[in-house]
Each structure stands twice: as C-alpha cells, then as structure tokens.
LUMSEVEX-923418 format. One line per 3 residues: number of its first residue (from 1); their letters; for each residue x, y, z of N, C-alpha, C, O. Coordinates in steps of 0.001 Angstrom, whole numbers, plus 524288, in hexadecimal, padded with zeros to 5 digits. Layout:
BEGIN
NUM) A) X/Y/Z/X/Y/Z/X/Y/Z/X/Y/Z  ...
# end
This chain:
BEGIN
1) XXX) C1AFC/75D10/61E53/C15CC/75AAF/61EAF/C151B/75866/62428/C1840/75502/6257A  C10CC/75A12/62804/C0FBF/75763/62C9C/C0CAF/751B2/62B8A/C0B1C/75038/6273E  C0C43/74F1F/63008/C0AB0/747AA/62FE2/C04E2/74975/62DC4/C02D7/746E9/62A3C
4) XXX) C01EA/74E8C/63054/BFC6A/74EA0/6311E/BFBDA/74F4F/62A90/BF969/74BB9/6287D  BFDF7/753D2/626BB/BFE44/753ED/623B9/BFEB6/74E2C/61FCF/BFAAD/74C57/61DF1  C02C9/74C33/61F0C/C04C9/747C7/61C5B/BFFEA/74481/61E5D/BFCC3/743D9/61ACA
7) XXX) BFE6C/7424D/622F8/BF81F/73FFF/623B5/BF473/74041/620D4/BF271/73C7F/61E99  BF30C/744FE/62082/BEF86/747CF/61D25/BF09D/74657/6179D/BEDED/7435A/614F9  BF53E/748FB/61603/BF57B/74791/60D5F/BF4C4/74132/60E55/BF13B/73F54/60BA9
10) XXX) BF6ED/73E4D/610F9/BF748/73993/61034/BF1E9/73656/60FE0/BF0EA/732F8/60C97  BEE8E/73819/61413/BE853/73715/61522/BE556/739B6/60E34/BE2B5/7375B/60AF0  BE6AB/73D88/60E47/BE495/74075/6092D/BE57D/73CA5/603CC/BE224/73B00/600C3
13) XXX) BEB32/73BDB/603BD/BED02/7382B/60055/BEAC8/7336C/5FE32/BEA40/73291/5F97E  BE924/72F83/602F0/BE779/72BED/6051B/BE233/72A95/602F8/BE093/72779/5FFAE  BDF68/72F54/6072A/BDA96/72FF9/602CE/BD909/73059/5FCEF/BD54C/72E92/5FA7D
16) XXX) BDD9E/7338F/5FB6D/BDBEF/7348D/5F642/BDD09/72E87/5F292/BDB62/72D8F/5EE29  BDF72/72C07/5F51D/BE272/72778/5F2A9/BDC3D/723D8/5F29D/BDABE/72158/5EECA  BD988/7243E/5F73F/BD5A1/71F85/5F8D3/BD094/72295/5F578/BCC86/7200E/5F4EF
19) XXX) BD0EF/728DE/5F2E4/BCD1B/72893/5EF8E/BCE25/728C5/5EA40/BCAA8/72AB2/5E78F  BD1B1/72767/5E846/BD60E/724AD/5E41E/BD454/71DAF/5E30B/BD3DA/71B25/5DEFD  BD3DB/71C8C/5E790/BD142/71602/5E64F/BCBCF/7163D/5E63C/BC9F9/712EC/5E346
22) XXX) BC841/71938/5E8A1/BC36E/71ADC/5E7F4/BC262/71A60/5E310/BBF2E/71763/5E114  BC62C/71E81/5E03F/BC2D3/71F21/5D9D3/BC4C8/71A92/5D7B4/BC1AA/7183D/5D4E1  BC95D/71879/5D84A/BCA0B/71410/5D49F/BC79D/70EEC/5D558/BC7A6/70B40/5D23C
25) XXX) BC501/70F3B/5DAF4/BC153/70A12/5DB7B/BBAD3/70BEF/5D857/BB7F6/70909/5D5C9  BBA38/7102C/5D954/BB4AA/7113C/5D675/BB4F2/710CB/5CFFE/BB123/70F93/5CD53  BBA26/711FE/5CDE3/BBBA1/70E48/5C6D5/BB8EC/70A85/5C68B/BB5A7/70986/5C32A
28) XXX) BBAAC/70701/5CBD0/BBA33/70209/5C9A9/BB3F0/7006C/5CA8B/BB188/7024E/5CE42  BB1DA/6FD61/5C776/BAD87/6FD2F/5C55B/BABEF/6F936/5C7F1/BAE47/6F513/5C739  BA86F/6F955/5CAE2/BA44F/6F4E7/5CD8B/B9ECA/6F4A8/5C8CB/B9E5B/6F806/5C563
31) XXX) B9A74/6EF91/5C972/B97CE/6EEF1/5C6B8/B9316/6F344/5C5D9/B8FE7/6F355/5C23F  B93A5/6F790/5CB0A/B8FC4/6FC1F/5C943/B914A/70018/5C6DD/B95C0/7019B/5C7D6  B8FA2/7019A/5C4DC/B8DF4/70676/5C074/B8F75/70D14/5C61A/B8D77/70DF7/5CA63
34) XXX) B92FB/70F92/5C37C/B9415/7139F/5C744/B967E/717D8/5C2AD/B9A41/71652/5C01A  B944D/71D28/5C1AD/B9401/721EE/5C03A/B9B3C/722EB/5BFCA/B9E31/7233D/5BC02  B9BDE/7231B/5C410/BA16E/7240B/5C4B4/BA554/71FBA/5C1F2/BA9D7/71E82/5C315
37) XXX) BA20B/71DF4/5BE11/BA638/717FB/5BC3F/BA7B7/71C00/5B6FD/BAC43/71C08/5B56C  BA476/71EB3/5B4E4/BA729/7222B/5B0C1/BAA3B/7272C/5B0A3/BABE4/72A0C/5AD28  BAA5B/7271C/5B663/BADF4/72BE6/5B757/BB330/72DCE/5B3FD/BB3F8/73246/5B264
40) XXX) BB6E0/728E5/5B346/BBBC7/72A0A/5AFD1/BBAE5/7272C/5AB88/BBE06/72414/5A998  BB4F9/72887/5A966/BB7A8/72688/5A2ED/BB48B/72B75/5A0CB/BB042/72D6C/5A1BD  BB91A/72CA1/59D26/BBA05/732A1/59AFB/BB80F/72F31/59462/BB7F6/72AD6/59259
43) XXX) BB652/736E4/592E9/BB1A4/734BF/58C25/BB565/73A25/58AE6/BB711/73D1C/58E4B  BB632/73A98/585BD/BB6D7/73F93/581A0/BB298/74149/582CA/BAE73/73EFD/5839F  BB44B/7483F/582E6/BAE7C/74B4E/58253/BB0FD/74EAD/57F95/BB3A8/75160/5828A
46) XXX) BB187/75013/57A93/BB38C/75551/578AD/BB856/75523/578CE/BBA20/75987/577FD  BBBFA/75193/57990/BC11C/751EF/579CB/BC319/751C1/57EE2/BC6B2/754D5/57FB8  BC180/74E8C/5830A/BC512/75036/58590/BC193/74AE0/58A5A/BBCDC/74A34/58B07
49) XXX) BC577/74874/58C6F/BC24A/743E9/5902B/BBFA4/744C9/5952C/BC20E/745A1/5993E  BBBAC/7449F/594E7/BB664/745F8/59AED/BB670/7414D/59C8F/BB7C7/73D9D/599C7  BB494/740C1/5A294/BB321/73CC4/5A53E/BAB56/73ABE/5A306/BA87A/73E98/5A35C
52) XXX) BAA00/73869/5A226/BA3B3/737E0/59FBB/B9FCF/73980/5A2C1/B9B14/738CB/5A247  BA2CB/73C4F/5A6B4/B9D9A/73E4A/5AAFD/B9DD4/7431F/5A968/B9AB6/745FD/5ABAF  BA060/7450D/5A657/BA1C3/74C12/5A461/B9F35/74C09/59ED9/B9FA5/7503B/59C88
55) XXX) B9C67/747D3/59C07/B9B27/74805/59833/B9466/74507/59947/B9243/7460C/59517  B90AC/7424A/59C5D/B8D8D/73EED/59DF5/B8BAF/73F76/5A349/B8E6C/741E9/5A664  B86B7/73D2E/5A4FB/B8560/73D5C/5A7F9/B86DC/73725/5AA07/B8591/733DF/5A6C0
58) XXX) B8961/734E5/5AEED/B895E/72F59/5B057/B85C2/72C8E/5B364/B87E5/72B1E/5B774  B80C6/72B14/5B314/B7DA3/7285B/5B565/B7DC0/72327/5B7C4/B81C9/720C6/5B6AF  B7B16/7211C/5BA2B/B790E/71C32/5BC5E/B7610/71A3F/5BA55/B721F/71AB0/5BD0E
61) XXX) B74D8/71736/5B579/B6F01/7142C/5B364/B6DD8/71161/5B73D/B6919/7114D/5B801  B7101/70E31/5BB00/B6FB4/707DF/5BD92/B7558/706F3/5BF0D/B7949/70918/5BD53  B74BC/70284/5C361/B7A92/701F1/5C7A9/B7DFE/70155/5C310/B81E0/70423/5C2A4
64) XXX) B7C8F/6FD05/5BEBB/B8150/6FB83/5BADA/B8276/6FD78/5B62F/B8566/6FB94/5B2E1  B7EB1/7037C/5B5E9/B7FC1/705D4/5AFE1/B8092/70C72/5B12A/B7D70/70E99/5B41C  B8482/70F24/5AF03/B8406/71480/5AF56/B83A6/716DC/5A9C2/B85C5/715BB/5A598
67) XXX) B7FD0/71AEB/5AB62/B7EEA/71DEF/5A523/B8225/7232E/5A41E/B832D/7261C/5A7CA  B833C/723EF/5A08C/B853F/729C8/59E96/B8341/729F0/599E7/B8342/72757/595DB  B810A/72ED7/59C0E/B7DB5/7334F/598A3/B816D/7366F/5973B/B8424/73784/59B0D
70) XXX) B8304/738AE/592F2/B857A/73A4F/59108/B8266/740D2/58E3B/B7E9D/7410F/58B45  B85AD/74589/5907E/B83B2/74A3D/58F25/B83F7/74BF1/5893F/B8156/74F9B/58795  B86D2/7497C/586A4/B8645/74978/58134/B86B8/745DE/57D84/B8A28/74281/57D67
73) XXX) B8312/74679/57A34/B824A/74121/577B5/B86B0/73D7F/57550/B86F7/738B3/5755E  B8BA6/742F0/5722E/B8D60/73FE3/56FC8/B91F7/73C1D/57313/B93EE/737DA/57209  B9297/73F92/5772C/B95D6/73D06/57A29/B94D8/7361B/57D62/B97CE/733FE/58088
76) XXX) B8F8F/733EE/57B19/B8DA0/73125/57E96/B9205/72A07/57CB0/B930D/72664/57FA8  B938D/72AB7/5768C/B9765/727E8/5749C/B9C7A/72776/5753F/B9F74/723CF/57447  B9D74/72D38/577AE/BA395/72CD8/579E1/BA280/72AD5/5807C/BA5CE/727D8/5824A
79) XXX) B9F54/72BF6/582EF/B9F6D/72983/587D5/B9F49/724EC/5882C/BA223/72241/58AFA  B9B2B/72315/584B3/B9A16/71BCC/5856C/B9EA5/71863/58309/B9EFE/7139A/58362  BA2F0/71C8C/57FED/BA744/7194F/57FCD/BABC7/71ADC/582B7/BAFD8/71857/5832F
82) XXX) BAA80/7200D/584FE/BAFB9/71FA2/588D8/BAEDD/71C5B/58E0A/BB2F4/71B8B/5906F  BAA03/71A27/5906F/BA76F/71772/59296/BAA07/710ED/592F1/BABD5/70E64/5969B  BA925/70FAE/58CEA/BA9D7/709A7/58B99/BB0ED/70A62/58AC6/BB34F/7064A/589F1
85) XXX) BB365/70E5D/58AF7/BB893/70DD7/5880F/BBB71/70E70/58E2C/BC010/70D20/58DFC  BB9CC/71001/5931B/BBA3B/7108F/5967B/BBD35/70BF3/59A8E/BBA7C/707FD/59A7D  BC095/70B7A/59D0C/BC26D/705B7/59F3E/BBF2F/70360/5A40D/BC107/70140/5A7F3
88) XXX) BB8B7/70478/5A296/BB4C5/70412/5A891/BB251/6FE37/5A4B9/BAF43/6FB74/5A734  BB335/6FCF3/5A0AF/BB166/6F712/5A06C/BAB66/6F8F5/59F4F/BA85B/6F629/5A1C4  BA89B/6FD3D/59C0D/BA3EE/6FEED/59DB4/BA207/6FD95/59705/BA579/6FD06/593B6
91) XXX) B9C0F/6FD24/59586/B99B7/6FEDC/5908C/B955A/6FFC1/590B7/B9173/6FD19/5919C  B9652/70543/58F73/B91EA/707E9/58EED/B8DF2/7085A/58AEC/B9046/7075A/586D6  B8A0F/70924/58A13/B8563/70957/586B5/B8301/70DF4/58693/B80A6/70F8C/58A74
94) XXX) B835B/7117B/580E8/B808D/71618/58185/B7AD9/715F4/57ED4/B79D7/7131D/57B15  B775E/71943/58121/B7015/71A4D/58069/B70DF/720C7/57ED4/B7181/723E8/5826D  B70CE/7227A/579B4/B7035/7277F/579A0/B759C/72926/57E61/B79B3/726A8/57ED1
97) XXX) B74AA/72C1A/58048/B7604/730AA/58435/B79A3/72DA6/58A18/B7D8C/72E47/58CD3  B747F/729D0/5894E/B7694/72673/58E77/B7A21/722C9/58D98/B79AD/72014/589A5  B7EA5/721EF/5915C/B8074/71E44/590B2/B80CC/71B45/593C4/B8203/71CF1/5981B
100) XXX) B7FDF/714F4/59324/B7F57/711C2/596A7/B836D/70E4C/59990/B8496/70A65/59702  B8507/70E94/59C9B/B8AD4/70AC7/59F28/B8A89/706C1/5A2C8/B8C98/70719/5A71D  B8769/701DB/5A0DD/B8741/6FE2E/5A4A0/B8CF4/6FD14/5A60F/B90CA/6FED9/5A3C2
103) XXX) B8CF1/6F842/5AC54/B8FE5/6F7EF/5AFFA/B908A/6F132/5AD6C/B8CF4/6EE1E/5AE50  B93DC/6EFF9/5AB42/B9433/6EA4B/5A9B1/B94A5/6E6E5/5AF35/B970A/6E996/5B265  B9362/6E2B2/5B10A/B93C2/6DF53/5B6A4/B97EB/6DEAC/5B6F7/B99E3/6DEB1/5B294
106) XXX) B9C4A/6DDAB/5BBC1/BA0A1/6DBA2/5BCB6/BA227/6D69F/5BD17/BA117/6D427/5C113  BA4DF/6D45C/5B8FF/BA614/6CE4E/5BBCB/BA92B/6CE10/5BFE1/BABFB/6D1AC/5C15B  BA8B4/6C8CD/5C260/BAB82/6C818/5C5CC/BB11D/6C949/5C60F/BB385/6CBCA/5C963
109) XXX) BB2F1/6C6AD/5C14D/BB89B/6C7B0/5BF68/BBAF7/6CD73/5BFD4/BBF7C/6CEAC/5C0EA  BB680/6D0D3/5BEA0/BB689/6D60E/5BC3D/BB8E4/6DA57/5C344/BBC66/6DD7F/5C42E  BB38E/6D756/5C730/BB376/6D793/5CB1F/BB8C6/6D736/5CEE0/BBA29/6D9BB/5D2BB
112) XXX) BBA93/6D3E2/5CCA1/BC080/6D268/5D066/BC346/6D5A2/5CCC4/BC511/6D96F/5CF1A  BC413/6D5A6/5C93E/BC847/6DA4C/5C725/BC914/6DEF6/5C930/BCD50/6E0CB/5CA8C  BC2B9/6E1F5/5C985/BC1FF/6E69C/5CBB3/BC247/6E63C/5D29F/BC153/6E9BC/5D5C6
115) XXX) BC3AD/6E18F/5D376/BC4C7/6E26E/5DA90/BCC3A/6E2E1/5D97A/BCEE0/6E6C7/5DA71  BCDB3/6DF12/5D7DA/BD2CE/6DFF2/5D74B/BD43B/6E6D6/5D525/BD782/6E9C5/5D715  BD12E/6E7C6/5D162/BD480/6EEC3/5D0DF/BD0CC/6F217/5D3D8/BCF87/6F665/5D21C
118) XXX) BCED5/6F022/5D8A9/BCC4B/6F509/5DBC2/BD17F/6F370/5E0BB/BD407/6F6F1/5E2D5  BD267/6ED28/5E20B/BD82B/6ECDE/5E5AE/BDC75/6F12E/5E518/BDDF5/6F4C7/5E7E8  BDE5A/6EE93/5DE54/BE3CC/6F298/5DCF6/BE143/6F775/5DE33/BE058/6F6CE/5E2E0
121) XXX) BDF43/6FCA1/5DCDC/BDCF4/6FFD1/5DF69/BDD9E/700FE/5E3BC/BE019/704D1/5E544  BDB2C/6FD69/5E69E/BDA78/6FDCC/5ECF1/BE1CF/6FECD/5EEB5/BE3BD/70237/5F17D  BE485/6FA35/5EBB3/BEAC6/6F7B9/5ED9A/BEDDA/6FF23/5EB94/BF050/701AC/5EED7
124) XXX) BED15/700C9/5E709/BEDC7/7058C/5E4F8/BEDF2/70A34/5EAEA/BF179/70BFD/5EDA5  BE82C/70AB4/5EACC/BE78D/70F3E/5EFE4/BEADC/70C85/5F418/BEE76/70EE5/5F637  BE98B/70706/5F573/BEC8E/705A9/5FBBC/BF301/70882/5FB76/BF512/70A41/5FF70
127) XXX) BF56F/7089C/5F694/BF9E0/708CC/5F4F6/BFB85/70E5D/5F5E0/BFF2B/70F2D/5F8E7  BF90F/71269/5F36E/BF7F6/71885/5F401/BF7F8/718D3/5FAC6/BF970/71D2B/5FC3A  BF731/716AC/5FD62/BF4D8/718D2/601AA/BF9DA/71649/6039B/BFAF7/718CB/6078E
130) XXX) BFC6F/713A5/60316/C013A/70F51/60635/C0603/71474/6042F/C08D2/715E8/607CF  C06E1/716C8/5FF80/C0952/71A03/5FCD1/C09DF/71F40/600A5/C0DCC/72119/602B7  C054A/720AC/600C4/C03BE/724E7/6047D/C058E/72588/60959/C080A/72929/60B4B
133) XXX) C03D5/72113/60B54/C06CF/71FC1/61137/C0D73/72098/61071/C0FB5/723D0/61336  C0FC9/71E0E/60D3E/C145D/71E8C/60DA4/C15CB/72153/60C44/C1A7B/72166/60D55  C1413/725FD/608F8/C15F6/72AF2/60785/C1501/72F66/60E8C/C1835/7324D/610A8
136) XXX) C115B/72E83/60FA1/C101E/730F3/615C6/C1432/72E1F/619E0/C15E9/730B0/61D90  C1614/72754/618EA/C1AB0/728BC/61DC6/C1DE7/729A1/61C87/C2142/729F1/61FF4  C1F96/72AB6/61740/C24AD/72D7E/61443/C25CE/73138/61614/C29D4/731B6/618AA
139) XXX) C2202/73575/61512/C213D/73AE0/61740/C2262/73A37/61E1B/C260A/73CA7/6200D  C1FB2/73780/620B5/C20AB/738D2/6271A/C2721/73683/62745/C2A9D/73917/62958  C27D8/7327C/62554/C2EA0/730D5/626AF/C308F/73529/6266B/C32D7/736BA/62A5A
142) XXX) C3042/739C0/62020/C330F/73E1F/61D96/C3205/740FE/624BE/C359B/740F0/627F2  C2C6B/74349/62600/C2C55/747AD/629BE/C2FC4/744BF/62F31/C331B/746C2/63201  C2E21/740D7/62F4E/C31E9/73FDF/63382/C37F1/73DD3/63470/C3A12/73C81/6388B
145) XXX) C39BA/73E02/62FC3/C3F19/73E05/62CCB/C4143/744CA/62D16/C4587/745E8/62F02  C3D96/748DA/62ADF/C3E92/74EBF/62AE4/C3DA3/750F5/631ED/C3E00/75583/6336E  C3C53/74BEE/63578/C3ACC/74E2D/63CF2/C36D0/7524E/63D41/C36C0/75588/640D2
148) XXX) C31AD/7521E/63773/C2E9E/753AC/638E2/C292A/75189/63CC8/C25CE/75406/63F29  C2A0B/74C55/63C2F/C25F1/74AE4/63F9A/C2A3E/7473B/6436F/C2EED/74786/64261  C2854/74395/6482A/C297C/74142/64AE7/C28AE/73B64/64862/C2590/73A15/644F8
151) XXX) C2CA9/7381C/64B46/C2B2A/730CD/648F4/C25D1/7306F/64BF6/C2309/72DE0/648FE  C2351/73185/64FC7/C1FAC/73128/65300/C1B9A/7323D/64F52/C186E/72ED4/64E22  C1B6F/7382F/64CD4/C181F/73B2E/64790/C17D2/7364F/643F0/C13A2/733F4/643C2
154) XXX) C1CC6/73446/64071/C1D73/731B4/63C56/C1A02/72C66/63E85/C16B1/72A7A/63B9D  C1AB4/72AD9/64234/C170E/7261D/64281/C1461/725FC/6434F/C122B/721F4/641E6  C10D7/72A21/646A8/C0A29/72B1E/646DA/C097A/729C3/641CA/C0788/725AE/64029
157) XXX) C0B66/72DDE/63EFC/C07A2/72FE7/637FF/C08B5/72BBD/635BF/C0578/72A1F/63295  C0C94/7294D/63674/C0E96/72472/63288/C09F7/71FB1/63489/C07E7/71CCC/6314B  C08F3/71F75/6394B/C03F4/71BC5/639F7/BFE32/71E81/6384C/BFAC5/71B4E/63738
160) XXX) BFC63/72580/637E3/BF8DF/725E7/636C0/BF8BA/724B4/63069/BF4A0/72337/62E64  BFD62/7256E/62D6B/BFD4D/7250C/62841/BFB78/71F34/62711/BF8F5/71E3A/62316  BFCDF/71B38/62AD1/BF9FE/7172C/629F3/BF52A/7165A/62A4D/BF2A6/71489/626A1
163) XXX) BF37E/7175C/62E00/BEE52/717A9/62FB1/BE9EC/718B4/62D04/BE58F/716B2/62CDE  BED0B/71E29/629D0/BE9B4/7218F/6249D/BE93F/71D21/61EC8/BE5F2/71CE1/61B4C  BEDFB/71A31/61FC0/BEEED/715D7/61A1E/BEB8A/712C2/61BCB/BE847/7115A/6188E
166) XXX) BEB27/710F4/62081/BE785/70AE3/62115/BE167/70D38/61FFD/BDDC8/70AEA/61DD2  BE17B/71315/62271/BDB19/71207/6217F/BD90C/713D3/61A7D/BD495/713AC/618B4  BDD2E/71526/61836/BDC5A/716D8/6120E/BDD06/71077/60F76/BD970/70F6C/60C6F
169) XXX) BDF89/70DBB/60FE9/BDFA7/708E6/60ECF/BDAFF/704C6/61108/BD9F5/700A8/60EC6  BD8B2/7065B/61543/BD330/70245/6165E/BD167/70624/613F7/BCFB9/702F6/610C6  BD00D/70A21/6124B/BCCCC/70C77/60E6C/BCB52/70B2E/60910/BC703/70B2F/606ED
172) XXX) BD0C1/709DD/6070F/BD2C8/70796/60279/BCF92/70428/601F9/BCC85/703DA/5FE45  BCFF5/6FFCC/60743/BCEBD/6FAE0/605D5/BC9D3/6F81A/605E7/BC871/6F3CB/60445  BC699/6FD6C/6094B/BC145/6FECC/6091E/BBD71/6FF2E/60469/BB96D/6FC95/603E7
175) XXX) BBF8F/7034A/600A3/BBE5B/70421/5FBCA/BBF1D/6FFDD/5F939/BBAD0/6FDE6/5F858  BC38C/6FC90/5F6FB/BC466/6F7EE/5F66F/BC01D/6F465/5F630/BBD97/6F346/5F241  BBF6A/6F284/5FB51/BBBCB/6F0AD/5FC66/BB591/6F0F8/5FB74/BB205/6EDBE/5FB15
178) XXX) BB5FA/6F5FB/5FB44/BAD8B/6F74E/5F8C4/BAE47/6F68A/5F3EA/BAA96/6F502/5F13D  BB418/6F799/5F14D/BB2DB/6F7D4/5EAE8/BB310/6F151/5E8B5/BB0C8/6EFA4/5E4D2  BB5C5/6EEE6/5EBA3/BB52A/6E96F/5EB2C/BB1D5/6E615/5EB42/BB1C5/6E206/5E8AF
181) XXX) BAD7D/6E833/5EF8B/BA810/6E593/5F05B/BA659/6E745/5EC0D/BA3E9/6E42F/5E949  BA723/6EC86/5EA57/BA346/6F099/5E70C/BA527/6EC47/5E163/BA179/6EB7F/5DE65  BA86C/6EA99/5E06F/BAA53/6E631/5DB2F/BA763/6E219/5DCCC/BA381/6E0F8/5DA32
184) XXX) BA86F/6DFB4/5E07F/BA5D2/6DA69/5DFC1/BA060/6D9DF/5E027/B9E52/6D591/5DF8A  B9D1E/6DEF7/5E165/B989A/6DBEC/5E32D/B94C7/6DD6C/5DDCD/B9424/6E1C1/5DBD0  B926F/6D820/5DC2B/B9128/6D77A/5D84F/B8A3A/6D87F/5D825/B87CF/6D7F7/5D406
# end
C-alpha cells in the first residue's frame, strides 16, 4: 500500500464515520416535526417488517404535526400503533385514512438530556476518527519498518494524517454545535 493510497481509505473512512453521526444526530428529535423522524420505525405488512414510508404517504400538516396517509385502509391501525409502540416518545391520532402525529413540546429537562446524548455521539465519532488515525500510523511504522517508504515519507503523512483528523473533528464539532442550538432553541 503507498502513503497516497492509505491517505485516501483513511480520508474515505473518516468521512464515512462523520456521515455516521449525521444520521444519528438527525434521530434525535428537536421540537419540530421532520418526515424523516419515521424513517426507522418499521409496521407488519403481510408478514414481513417495512419501513412506513413503503406502506403511506409522510406529510407535513404544520412545523409540529406530521400526517400519514396510509395506502390501505386496513393497515391504518397497524401503523398508528407501530408509531406509539415506537421508542420516538410519539402519539398518534388516527381520522379515517389519515393519521395524525403531533410533536409533543420539549421540556427543559427533556432538552438537556437530548444535548448530553447528541455529546456522547459527537465523543463516539471523535473516537472513530482518533481509531483511524492510529490504525494509518500503524500502517506507515509497518511500511517504514518493511524500507518501503523513507522516515522523511513516514513523517510528512504522519503529520498530514493529522491534519486530515483535526479538520474531521472541527467538523464533528461543528455539527455538534448546530444540533445543540437546534435543542435548545425554544
């Protein structure tokens, strides 16, 4: 494996790690109403578990309520309880066809909880990416242990491998940060 190479998976890696905290900060539930909040809660359809966007249409009524319309009727009782049975803290109300999913308000209390598990999160990825790094100067010690690269080689890359960590980590801490405002602001 050349440095330019190992750069590269490691950057790739990296990334994939920082859109790994992406989805797990968009879980977590701020006081608006967002489509994508029902993404992983799965309903019986016939035997076999769907995500509710494979069975419904997911709408926007208003910032704090989302509707699902549901493509068949009878199914509209298994959604509104795989919905409420769901670990999103949600209760839903069904109209015929439609179903209604207000956004309950956040307490304060509620508020600081959900900053503390958007941190661990954040502390999670910083961790992946610290992992990474040291699996990449593992590898350059190994090539320059085997006299494929030079100590001159090994310490360039060994400072760009940093370089690549610090700016994936102010990234980290970036996201962090909007999702934190995005909790507190009431």
């Amino acid at each position: 494996m050349s440095v330019a190479e190992l750069k590269k998976s490691i950057e790739h890696k990296m990334g994939r790690s920082l859109e790994a905290l992406k989805v797990d900060l968009a879980k977590v539930r701020t006081g608006r109403a967002h489509t994508g909040l029902l993404d992983h809660v799965q309903v019986e359809y016939y035997g076999s578990l769907v995500p509710v966007n494979q069975v419904a249409n997911i709408t926007l009524i208003d910032a704090r309520t989302i509707g699902v319309q549901v493509w068949e009727k009878p199914m509209a009782g298994k959604v509104e309880r795989a919905i409420r049975d769901s670990d999103l803290g949600l209760n839903p109300s069904s109209m015929g066809e439609l179903i209604r999913v207000p956004m309950p308000a956040l307490t304060e209390e509620r508020r600081r909880d959900l900053t503390k598990v958007v941190k661990s999160e954040g502390e999670a990825a910083k961790i992946a990416l610290r992992n990474l790094r040291r699996d990449a100067n593992t590898t350059l010690k190994d090539l320059l242990k085997a006299k494929e690269i030079s100590e001159d080689d090994e310490r360039r890359a060994q400072d760009d491998i940093q370089k690549l960590t610090d700016r994936f980590v102010a990234e980290v801490d970036k996201q962090l940060q909007q999702k934190e405002a995005e909790l507190m602001a009431v």
